[in-house]
TORPA-4810 file (N, C-alpha, C, O; in nm, 3 decimals):
<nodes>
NODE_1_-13.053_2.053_0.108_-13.180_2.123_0.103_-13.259_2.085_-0.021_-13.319_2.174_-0.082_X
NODE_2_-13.262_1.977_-0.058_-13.292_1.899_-0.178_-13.483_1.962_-0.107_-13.539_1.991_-0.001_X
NODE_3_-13.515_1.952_-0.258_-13.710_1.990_-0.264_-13.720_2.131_-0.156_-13.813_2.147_-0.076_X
NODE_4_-13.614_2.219_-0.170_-13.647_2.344_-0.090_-13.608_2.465_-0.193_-13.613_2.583_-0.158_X
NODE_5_-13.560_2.414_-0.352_-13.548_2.509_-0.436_-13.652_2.479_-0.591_-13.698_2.366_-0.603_X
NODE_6_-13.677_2.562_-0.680_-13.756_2.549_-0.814_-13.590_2.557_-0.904_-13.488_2.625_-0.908_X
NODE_7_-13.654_2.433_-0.968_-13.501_2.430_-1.054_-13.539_2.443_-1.215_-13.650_2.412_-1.259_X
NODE_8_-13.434_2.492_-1.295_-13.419_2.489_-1.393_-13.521_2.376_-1.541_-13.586_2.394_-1.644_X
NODE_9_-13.470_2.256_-1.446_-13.554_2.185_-1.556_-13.709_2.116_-1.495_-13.753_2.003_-1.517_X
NODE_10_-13.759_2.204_-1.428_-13.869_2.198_-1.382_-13.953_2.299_-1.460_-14.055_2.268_-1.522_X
NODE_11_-13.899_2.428_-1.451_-13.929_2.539_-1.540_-13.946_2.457_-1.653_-14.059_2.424_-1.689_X
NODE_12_-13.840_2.419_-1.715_-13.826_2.372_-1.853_-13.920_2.280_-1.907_-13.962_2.285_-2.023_X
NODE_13_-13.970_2.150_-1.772_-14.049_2.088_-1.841_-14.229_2.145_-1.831_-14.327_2.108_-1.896_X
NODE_14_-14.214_2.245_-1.724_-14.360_2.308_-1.772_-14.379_2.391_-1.882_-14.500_2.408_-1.902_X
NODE_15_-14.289_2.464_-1.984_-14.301_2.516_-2.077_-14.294_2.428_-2.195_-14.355_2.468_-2.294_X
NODE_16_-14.224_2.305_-2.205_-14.189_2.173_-2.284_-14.338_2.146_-2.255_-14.362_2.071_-2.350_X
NODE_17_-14.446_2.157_-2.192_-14.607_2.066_-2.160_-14.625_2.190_-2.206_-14.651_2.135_-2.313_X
NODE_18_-14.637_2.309_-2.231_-14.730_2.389_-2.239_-14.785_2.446_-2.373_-14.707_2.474_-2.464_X
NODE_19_-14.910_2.462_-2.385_-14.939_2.525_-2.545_-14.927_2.649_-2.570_-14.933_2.725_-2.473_X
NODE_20_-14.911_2.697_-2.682_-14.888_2.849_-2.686_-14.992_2.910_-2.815_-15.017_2.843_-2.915_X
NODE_21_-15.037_3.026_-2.794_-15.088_3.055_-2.876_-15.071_3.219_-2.904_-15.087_3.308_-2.821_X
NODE_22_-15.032_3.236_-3.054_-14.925_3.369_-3.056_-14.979_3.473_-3.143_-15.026_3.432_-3.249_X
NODE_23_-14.981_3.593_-3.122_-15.033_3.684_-3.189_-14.920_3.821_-3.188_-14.869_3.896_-3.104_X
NODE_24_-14.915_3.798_-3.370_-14.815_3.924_-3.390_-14.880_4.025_-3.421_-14.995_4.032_-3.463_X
NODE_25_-14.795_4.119_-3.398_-14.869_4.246_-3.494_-14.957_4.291_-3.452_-15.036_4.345_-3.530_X
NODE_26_-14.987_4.291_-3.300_-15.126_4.350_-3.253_-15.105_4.466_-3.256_-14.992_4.482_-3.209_X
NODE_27_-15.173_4.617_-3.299_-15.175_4.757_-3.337_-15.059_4.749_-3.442_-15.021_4.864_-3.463_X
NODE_28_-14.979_4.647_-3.526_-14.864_4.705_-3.564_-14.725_4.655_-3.523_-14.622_4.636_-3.587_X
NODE_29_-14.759_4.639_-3.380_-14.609_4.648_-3.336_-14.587_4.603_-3.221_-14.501_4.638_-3.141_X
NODE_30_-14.710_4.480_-3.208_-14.667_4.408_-3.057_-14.693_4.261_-3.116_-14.734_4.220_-3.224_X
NODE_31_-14.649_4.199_-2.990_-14.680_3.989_-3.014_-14.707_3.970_-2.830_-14.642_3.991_-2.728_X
NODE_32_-14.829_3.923_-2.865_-14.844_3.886_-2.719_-14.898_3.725_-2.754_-14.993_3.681_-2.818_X
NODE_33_-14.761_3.650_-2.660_-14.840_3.450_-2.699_-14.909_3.436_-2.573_-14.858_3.500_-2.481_X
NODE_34_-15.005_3.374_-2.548_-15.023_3.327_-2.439_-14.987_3.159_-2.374_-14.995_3.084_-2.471_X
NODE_35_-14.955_3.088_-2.264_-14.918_2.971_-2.273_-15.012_2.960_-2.172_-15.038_3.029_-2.073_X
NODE_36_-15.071_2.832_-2.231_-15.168_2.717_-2.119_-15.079_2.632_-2.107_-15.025_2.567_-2.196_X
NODE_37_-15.055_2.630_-1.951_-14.962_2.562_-1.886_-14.991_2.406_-1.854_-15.112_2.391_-1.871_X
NODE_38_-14.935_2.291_-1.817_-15.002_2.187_-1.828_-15.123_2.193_-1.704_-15.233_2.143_-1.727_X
NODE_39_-15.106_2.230_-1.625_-15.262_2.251_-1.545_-15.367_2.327_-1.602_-15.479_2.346_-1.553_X
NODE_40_-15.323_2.366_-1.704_-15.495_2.456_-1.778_-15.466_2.630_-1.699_-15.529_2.734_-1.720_X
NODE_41_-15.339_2.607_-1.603_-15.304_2.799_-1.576_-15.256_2.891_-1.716_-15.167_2.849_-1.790_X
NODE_42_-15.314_3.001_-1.737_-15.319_3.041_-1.856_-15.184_3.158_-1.807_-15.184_3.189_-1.688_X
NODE_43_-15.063_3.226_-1.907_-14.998_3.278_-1.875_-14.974_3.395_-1.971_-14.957_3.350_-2.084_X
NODE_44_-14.966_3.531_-1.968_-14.933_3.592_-2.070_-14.821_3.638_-2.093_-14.757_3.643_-1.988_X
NODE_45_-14.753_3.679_-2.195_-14.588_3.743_-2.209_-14.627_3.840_-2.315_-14.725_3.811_-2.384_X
NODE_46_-14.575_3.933_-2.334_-14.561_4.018_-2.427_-14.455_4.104_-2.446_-14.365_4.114_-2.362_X
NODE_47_-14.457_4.183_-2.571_-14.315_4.254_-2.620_-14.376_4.347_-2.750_-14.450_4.307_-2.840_X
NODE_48_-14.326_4.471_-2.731_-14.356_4.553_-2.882_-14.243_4.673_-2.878_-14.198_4.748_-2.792_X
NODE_49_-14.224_4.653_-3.005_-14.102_4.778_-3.066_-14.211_4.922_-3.093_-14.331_4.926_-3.121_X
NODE_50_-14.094_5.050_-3.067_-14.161_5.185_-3.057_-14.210_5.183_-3.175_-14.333_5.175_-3.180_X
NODE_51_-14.119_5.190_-3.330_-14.154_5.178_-3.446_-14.240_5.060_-3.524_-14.186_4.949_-3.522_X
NODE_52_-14.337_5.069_-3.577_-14.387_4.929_-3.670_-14.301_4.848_-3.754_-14.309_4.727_-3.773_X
NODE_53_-14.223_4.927_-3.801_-14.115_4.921_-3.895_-13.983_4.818_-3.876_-13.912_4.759_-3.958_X
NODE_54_-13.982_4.822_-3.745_-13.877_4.724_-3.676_-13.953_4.642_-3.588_-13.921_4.647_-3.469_X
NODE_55_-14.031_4.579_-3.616_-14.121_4.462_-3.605_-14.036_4.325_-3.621_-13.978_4.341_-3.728_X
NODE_56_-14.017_4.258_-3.594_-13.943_4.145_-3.637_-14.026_4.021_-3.518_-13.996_4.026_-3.398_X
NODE_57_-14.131_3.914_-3.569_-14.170_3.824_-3.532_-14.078_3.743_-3.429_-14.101_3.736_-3.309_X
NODE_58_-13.984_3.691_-3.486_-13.878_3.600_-3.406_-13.826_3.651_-3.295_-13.805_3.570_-3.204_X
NODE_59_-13.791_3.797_-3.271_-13.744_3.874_-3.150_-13.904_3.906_-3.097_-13.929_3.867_-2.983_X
NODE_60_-13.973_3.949_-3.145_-14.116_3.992_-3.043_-14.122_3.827_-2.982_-14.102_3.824_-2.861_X
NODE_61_-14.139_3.729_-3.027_-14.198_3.601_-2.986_-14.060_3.561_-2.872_-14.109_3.523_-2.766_X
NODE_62_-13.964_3.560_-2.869_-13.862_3.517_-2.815_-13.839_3.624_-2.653_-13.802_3.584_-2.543_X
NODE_63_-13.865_3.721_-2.682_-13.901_3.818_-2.591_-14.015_3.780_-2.492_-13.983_3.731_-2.384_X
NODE_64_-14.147_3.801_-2.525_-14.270_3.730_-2.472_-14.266_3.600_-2.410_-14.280_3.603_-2.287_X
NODE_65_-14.252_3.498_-2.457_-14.185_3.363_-2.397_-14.142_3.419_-2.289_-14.213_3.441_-2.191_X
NODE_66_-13.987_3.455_-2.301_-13.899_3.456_-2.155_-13.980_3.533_-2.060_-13.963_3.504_-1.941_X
NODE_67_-14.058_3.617_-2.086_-14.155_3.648_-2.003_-14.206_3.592_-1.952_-14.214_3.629_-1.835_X
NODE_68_-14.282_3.460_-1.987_-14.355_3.381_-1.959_-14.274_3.276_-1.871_-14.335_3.221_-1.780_X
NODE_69_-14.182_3.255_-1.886_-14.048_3.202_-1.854_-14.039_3.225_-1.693_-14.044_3.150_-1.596_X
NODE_70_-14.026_3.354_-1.711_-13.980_3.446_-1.597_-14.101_3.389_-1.476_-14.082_3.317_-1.378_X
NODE_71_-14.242_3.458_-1.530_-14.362_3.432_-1.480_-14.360_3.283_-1.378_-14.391_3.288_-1.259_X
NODE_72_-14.323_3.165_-1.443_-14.321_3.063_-1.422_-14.265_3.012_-1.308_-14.320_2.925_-1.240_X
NODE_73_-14.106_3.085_-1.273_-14.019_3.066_-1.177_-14.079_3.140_-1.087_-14.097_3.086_-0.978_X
NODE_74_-14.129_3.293_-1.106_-14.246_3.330_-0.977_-14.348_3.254_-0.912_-14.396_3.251_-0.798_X
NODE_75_-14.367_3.194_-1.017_-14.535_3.091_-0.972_-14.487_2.977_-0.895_-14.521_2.945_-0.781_X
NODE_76_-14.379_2.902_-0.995_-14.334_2.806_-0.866_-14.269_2.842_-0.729_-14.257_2.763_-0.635_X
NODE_77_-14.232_2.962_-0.730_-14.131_2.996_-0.672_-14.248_3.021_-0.524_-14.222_2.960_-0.420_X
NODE_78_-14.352_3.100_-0.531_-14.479_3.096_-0.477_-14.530_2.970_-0.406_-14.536_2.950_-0.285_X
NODE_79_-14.566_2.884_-0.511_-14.592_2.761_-0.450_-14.495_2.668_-0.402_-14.525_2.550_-0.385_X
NODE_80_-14.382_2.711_-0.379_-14.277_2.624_-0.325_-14.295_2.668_-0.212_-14.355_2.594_-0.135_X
NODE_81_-14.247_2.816_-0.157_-14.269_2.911_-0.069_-14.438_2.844_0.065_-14.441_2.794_0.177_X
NODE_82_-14.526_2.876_-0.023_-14.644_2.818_0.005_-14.614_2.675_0.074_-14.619_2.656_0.195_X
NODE_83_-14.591_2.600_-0.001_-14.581_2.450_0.062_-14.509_2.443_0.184_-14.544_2.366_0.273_X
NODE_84_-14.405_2.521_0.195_-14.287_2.531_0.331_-14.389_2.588_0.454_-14.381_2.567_0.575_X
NODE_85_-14.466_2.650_0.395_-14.522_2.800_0.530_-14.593_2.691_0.610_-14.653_2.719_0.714_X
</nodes>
């Protein structure tokens, strides 16, 4: 069933093409990056802790991503879907 699944390093190489642009600390206590995907599809992820205080950049940003991550395998997953129908 070869070209009837979205694989791993397909995901991988659209996030490997994609730009990101990252914003911490929005109110305090969120990071939302956005990624322009290599087609110019724009994607958002986000993540924020209850407290300001436990803010930590590297976990908000790492969080958001896999979001975006996630997003990605839907989208192909869509247009794979799509292409079969």
């Amino acid at each position: 069933m070869a070209g009837k699944t979205v694989t791993k390093a397909q995901v991988d190489e659209i996030l490997n093409n994609s730009e990101f642009e990252v914003f911490h600390k929005v109110f305090g206590k969120q990071c939302l990056v956005v990624a322009k995907l290599p087609n110019g599809f724009t994607v958002v992820g986000e993540s924020a802790c209850v407290d300001p205080s436990n803010y930590d950049e590297e976990i908000g940003f790492n969080i958001a991503k896999s979001r975006i991550e996630n997003r990605i395998w839907e989208l192909e997953g869509y247009k794979l879907q799509n292409s079969l129908s």
